[in-house]
N, C-alpha and C positions, 0 to 999 in steps of 0.2 A: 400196520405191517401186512397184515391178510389183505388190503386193497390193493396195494403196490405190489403183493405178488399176481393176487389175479390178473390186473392190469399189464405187467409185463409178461403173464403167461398168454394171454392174451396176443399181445405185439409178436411175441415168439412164435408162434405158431400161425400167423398171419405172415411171417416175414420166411414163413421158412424158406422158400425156394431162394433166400439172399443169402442163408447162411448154411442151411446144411452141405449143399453140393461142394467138395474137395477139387479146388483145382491143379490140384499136385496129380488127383487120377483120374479126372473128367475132362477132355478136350476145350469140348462145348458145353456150357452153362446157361440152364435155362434163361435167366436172367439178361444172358445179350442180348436177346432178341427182344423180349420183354419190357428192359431197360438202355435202349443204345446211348441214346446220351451217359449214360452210365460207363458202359463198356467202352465208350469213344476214349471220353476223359479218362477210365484208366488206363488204356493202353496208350496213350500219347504223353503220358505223365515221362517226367527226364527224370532218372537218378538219383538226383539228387533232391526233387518232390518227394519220389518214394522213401527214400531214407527216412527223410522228416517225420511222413504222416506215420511211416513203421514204429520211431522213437517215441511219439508224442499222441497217445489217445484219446486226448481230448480235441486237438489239432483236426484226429483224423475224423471224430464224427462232428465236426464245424465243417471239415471239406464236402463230406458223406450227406451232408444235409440239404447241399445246393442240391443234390438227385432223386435225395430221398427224405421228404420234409419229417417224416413218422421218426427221424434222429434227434427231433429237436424233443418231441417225447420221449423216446428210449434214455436220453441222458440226462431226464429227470426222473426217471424212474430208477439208476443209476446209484444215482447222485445219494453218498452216505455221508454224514460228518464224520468230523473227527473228535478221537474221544480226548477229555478234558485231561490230561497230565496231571494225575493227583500227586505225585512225588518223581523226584528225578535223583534215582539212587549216582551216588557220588564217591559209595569206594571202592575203588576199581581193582584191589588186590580180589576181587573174586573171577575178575578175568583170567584168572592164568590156568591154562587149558581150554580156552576156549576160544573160539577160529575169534579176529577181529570185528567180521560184519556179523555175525551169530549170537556175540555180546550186544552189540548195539541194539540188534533186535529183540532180544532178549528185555535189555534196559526199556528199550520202547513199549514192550508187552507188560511188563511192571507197571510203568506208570501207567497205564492207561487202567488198570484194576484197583481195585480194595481186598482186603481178606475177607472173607464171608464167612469163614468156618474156623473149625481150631488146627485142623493140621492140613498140608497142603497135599494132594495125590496128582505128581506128576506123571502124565498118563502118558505109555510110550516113552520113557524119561533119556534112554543112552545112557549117558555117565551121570543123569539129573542136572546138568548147568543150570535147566530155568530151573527146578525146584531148591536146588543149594543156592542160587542168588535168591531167589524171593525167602529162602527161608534165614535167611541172613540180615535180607532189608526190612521184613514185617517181624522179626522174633518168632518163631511159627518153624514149629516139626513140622518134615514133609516126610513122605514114602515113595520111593519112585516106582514106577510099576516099567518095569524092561523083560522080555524073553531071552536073551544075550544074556547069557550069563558075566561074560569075560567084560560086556561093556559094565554089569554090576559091580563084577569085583572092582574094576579101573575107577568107578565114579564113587565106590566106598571108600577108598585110598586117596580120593579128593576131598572127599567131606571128613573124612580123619583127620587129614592134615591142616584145613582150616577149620578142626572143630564145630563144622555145621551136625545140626542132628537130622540126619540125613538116615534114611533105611531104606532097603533094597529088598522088593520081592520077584523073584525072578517066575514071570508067567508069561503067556501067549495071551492077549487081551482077545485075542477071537475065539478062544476057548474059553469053555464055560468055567466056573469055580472063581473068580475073582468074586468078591460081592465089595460093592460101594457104603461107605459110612455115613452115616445123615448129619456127620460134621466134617465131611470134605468138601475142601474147597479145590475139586479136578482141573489141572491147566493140562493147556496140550497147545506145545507150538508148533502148527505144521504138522500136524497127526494126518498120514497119508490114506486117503479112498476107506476101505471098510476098518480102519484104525479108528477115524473121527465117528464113523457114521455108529459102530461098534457102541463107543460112549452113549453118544445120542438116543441111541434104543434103550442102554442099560439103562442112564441115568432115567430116562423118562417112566421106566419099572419100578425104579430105586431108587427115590427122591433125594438129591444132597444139599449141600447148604448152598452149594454154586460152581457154577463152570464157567471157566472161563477160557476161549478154544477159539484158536486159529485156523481151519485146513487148509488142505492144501490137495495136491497132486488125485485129485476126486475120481482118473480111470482106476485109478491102481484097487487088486482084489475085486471087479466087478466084472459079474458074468452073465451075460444076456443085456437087455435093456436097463434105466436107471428105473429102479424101485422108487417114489416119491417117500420119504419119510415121515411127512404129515397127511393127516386126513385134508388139508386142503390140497396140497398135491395132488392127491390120487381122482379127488373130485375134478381136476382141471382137464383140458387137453391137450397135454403136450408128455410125447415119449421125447426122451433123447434116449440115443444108443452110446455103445462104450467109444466109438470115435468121435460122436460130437463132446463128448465127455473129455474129451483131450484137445479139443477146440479152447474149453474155458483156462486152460493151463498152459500155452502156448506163447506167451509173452515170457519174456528174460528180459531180468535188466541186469544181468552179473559177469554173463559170459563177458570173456576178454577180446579185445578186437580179431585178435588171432583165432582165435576159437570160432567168430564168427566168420571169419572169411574160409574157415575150415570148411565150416557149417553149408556155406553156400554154395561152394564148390562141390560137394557131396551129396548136395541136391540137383545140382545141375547133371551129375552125372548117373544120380538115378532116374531120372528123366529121360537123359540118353538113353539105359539100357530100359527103358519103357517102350521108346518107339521099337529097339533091336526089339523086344521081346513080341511086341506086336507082329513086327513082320514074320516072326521066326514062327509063329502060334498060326499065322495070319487069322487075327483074332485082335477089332479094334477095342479091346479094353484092358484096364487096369489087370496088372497081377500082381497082386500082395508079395515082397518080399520081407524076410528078416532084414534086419538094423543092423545098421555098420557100423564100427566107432569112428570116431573123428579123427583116428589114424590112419583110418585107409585110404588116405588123400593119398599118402607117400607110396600107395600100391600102383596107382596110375590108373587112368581110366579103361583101360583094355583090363588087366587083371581083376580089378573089382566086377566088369561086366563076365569075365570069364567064372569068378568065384559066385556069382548069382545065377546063370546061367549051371551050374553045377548044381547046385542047393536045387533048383525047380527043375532038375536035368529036362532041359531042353535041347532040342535038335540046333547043333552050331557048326556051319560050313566052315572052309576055310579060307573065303573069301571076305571075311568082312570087314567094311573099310571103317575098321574104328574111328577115321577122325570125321569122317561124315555123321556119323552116331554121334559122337561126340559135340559136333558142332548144333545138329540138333537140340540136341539134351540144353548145353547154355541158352540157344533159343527161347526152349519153351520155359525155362528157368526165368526168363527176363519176362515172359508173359505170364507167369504163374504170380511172380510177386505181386506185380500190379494187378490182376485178376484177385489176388487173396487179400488185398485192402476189404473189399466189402465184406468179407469171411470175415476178417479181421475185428468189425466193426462192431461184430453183437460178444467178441468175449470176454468182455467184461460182465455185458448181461447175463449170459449166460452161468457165469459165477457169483454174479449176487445172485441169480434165480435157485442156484445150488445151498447156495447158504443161507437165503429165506425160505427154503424148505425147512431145513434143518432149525432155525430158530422157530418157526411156527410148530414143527413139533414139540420143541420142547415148552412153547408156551402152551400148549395142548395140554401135554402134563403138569399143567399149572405153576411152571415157570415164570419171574417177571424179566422180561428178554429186551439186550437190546442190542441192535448190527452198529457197528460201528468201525472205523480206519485207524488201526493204532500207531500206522507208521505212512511216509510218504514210499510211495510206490518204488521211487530210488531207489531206496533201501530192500525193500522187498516188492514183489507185486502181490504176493499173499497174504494183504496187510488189514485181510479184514477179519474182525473181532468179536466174535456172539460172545454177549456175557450175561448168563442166568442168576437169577436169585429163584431161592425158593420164598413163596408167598405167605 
């Protein structure tokens, strides 16, 4: 494992100038010039190429490779099994209360484990769904660990009702006073940025029988650059910052078509008021705005540019021809997508490089660790799995 991280730290930091630069707020990218055949073939790509390679990541570093042979390495360095299905729970009255694709995940995260300990500590738990189904399917007390109290009380009134022995301690995991049992078996699915990483430090203090953890969403709670969690981390050479950090979480496969045509529309026209904002600043770069929700399609693109334009109160004549901005914005929208395939193409690495961090720590603190895919990406794109034993 420590090989495959060096060696992709390694490629990372070799490849940076392909992947750090944002083409949503850089014009020009180093890279064009660097790589024109590169830059040729993406810009002349039709719509419906992009679509494809956008849907299909393995697709996209097969295309990525004809330019940039070092893909055919990166998607061995990538490349995780999948874990062995040791049971495939089969009754389904513990679904109830819980979304449909959040059970299946769930069911997916079950079987890809064993029980290691005698009670389960569902970490970050909500109403506990994974801790009351595992502890339903392995016979196995669990304790859910939530800060939300109201989500406690909702998932003790679930576990009442199917008689799971289910317990609620209602804490903030990033404050100190929780202590870990050296017969817990910690799951956490989807435990977000300093949630998982939180675990990871504790447990590696406070030894437990096992973990077994999914993250996810790795900007969220971090301030400044990423902290490497393992002594080999810290030994390599590669910073990321909290936006390449949001590079590795960038893929969806849930949104609904409507949502994404929402999505694209809303980019196109934050783009628009990029150029407006440029000329208005006359100042050729990026300016960081606040996030829009996906309803302010129905504001129109003049209103949304006037409500940002307020927020960074900028100087706004009353001459401006909205749909020439606007026409802009789709523009460079259509140049952005294709430009951000080769962005596109390291973030996967870039999240196994996060989650081999974090497995090498914990095998640091003498953990026996292993990364693995518990679900197909369909289903989730967070579908990978560190799972400790203690030695």
């Amino acid at each position: 494992m420590e090989e495959t991280f060096t060696a992709l730290t390694n490629l990372l930091a070799e490849d940076r100038l392909l992947w750090h630069p944002a083409p949503f707020k850089e014009t020009d990218l180093p890279w064009q010039s660097s790589h024109q055949e590169l830059a040729n073939a993406c810009l002349t790509l039709a719509d419906s190429a992009v679509e494809a390679l956008e849907a299909q990541p393995q697709q996209l570093l097969l295309w990525l490779s004809r330019y940039l042979p070092q893909m055919n390495s990166l998607e061995q360095l990538i490349k995780l099994p999948f874990a062995v299905y040791k049971m495939s729970p089969a009754d389904n009255h513990w679904q109830a209360g819980i979304p449909g694709r959040k059970f299946e995940q769930i069911q997916a995260f079950a079987s890809a484990i064993q029980p290691g300990g005698a009670c389960w500590l569902d970490w970050c738990s909500g109403k506990a769904h994974l801790g009351r189904s595992l502890s339903s399917w392995y016979r196995l007390p669990c304790i859910g660990v939530e800060r939300d109290w109201q989500l406690c009380r909702q998932g003790k009134m679930l576990a009442e009702s199917q008689h799971a022995p289910v317990q609620f301690v209602t804490t903030d995991v990033l404050q100190a006073g929780l202590t870990l049992a050296p017969d817990n078996h910690v799951v956490a699915l989807h435990a977000c940025g300093d949630l998982h990483r939180s675990l990871i430090r504790r447990a590696s203090q406070s030894p437990v029988a096992a973990i077994s953890l999914a993250p996810c969403c790795y900007p969220l709670w971090l301030e400044g650059n990423y902290q490497p969690l393992s002594q080999a981390g810290r030994r390599l050479p590669l910073t990321l910052t909290r936006d390449e950090l949001h590079l590795a979480v960038q893929e969806s496969v849930t949104a609904h078509e409507r949502e994404l045509i929402q999505a694209r529309k809303l980019a196109a026209w934050r783009l628009g008021f990029d150029q407006l904002q440029r000329q208005l600043r006359n100042c050729d770069e990026y300016l960081p705005t606040p996030s829009l929700p996906l309803s302010a399609v129905h504001w129109g693109f003049e209103s949304v540019c006037r409500k940002l334009v307020e927020w960074k109160q900028l100087p706004l004549p009353s001459n401006i021809d909205w749909r020439h901005f606007q026409k802009l914005g789709e523009q460079r929208w259509q140049q952005v997508r294709r430009k951000q395939l080769v962005r596109h193409g390291y973030r996967r690495a870039l999240e196994v490089w996060l989650v081999l961090d974090a497995a090498l720590c914990l095998q640091e603190a003498g953990y026996q660790v292993q990364v693995e895919q518990f679900c197909p990406r369909e289903l989730t794109p967070r579908n990978i799995l560190i799972n400790a034993r203690a030695s």
